[in-house]
N, C-alpha and C positions, 0 to 999 in steps of 0.2 A: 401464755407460753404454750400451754398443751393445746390451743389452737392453731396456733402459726407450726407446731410440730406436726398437727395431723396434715393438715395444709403441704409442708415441707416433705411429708411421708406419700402423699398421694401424688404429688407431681411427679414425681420419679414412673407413674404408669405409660408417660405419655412421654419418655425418652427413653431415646438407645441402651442409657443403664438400666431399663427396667428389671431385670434378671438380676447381675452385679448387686444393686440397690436394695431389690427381695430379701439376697443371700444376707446382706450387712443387717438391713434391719430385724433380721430373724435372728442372727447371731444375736448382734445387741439388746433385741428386746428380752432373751431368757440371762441376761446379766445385769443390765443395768438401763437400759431406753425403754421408756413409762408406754408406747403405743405398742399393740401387737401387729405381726405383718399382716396378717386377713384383712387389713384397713387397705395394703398394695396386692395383695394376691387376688381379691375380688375384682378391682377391674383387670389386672390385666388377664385375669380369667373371663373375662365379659368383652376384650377389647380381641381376645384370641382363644375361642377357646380350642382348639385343635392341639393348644400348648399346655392346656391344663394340667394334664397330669405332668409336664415338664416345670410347671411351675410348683407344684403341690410338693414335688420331692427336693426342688431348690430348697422352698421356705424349711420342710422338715430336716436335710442336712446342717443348714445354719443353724438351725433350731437345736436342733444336738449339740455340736460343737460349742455355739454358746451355753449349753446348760453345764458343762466339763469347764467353759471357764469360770462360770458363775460357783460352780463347788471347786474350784481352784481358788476363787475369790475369797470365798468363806472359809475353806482349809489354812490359807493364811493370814487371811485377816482376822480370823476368829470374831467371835461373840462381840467383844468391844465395836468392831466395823461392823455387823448387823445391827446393833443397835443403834450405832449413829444414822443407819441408810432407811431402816423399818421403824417404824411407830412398836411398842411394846405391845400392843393388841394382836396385830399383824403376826408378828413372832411368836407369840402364844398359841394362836390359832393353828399356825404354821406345826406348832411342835406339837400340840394333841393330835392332830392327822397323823406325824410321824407316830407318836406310842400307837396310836389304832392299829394304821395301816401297814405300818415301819415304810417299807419302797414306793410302796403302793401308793402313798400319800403325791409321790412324784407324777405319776400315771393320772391321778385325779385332776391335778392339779394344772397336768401338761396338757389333758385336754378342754377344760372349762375356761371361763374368765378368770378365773382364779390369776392371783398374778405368779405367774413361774418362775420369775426372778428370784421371789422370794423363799422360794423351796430350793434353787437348784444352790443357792449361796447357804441356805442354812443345812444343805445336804452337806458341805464342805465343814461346818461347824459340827455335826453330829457322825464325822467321821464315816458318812455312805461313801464307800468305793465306786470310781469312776465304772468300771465293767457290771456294776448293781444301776450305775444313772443312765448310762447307752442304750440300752437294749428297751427300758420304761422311758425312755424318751423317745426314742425309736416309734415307738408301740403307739405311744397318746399324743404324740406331738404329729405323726404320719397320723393316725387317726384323723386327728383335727382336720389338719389339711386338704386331704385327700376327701373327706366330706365335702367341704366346700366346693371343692373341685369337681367332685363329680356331679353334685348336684347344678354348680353351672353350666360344665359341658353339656347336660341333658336339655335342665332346663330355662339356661341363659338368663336373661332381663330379672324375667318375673319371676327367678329365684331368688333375686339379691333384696326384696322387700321381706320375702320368706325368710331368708337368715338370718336379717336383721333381727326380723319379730320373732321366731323362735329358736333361737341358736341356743338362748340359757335352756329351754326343754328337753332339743336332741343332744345339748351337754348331759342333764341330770340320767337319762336314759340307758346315755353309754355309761356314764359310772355307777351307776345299778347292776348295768350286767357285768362292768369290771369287778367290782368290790364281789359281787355275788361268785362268780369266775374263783375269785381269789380265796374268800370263804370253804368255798366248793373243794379246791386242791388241797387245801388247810384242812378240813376235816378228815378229807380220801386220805391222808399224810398221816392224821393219827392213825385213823382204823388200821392202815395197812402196818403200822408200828404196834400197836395193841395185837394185832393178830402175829407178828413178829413175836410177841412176847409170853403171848398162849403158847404158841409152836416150840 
């Protein structure tokens, strides 16, 4: 099945819906469809790239919009419907990121393999506000994207062996300097409250 779907996902590079097709499967995959779009944005970033970063910001607006419906999904389906759609390990995992990270956990998650489906639905469960999921989906899911993208514009073919092979690296990378980022304003945030409270 998840062969005949990548299959199903990749021909769409080589028709007229290429664009329309992007958007859908980018929506649907931060809700609920198991393939990510980088499976259709890499060729049709290799078949055009002068369109790249036209393509890069398709994939990242569907990609939003679906992570809003995907915590729409979970705000009413609650807990019960996560657990029929996630394995118990998945969920777990999922919700120690949230206690670490709290939002952050989305930003991680929107940019790695990580699957996003299952954060943006258990955002919905853990009552994360949609104006908290926009702007972190915004941020890592444009991240995403827009890497791949510019690294094909540059360096076309013989980038797409490169991504393949280290995409989980220049993931762990970026979320190093996220989390680090994020730690970083976290502390500026006490001190400047501590010195508040000398004052």
């Amino acid at each position: 099945m998840i062969r005949e779907l990548y299959h199903w996902t990749i021909h769409w590079a080589a028709t007229p819906f290429a664009m329309p097709a992007l958007f859908f499967i980018a929506l649907a995959e931060s809700s609920f469809f198991p393939l990510p779009p980088d499976l259709l944005l890499i060729p049709m970033c290799l078949a055009s790239p002068e369109h790249s970063f036209l393509y890069a910001t398709i994939a990242m607006v569907g990609s939003v919009l679906g992570g809003v419906i995907g915590l729409l999904i979970g705000r009413y389906g609650g807990r019960p419907l996560v657990k029929k759609v996630f394995d118990e390990k998945k969920i777990s995992w999922a919700e120690h990121l949230y206690q670490k990270y709290d939002v952050w956990a989305l930003g991680i998650a929107g940019f790695t393999p990580i699957p996003y489906k299952v954060f943006t639905i258990l955002a919905g469960v853990l009552n994360i506000r949609v104006r908290e999921l926009v702007p972190i989906s915004f941020l890592s899911r444009g991240g995403r994207f827009f890497l791949v993208a510019t690294l094909l514009y540059f360096y076309g073919e013989p980038m797409k062996a490169f991504i393949s092979e280290y995409f989980n690296l220049l993931t762990i990378v970026f979320v190093v300097l996220l989390v680090g980022g994020f730690v970083a304003v976290k502390l500026f945030t006490r001190r400047v409250q501590s010195s508040d409270h000398v004052l």
